[in-house]
N, C-alpha and C positions, 0 to 999 in steps of 0.2 A: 504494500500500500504506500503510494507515493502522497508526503506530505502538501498540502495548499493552504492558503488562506484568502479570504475576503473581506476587503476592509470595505464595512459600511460606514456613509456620511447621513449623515437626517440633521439638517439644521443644525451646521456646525460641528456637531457629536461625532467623533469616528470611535465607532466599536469593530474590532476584528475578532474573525470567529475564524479558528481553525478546521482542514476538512481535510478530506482524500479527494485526490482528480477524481478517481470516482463516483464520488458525491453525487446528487442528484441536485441543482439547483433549488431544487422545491423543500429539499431537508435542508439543506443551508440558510435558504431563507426562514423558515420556520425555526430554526435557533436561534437565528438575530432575534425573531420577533418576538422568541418566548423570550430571552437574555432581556429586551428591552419591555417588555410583558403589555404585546401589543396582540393583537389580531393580525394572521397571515395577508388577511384580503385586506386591511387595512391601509397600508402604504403602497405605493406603486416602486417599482426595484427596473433601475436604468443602470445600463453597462454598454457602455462605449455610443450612446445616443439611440439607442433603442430596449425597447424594453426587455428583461431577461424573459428567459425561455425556461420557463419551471422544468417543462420535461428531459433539457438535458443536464450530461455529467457535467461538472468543472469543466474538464479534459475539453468537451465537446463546443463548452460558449467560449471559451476566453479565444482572443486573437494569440500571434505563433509569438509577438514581444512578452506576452503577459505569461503565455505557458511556459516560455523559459523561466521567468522568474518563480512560475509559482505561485502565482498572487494576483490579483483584481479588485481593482476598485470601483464598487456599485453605489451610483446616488438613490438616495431614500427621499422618495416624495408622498407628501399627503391625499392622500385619495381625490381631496375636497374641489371644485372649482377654483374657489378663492385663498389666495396666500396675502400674504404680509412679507414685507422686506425685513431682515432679519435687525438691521440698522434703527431703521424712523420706525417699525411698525404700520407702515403704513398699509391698507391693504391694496392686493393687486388682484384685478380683473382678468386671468390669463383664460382662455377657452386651449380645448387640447391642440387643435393645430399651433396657438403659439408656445406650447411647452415641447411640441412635436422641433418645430422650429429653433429653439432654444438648445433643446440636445442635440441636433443637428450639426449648430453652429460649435456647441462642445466637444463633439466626435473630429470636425473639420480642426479644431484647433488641437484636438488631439495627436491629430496625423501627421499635420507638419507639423508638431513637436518631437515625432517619431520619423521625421524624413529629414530633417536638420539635424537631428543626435545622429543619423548613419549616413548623414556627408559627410558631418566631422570624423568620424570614426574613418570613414574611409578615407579621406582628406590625409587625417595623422598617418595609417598605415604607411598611404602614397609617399608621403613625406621622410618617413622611417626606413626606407626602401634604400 
């Protein structure tokens, strides 16, 4: 059994739960939510701008950067329509296409975060040469 974890965010909170690759998505998430002593259907669970996929392992959701490491970090959203800025409190009107839109643009920022760390990488190698 090959060790994994996932670190969940919910407003701020990161709690990390330990698992096996493979773990079943739907049992991972249901020990964050007994740890945080929530209801399973309660929160919505995003991993890389789209929402997880209960029925598969670890192994089978995380991207090939994430399975190296062994590790994945999933945003925790509240089920509800309406949110509040975590700053002013103020609340915000979001409908799903713009939280759709939103992890989108954080998947997209993801990716060139992960094509600029493996130019540099290959950049140094070139240069080490």
């Amino acid at each position: 059994m090959s060790n994994a974890s996932v670190e969940f965010t919910f407003e701020g909170k990161v709690v990390k739960i330990q698992c096996s690759r493979d773990d079943k998505m739907k049992d991972i998430c249901e020990k964050y939510a007994n740890k945080i002593e929530t209801n399973l259907n309660s929160p919505v669970f995003s991993y890389g701008g789209s929402h997880l996929n209960f029925q598969l392992k670890f192994k089978d959701q995380v991207n090939a950067i994430d399975k190296e490491r062994n590790e994945i970090s999933v945003l925790v959203y509240k089920k509800e329509d309406e949110f509040s800025c975590h700053k002013s409190g103020e609340k915000l009107n979001l409908n799903s296409e713009e939280i759709k839109d939103i992890n989108t643009s954080i998947s997209n920022i993801n990716d060139k975060e992960k094509d600029v760390k493996l130019t540099l990488e290959n950049n140094i190698k070139k240069s080490s040469e």
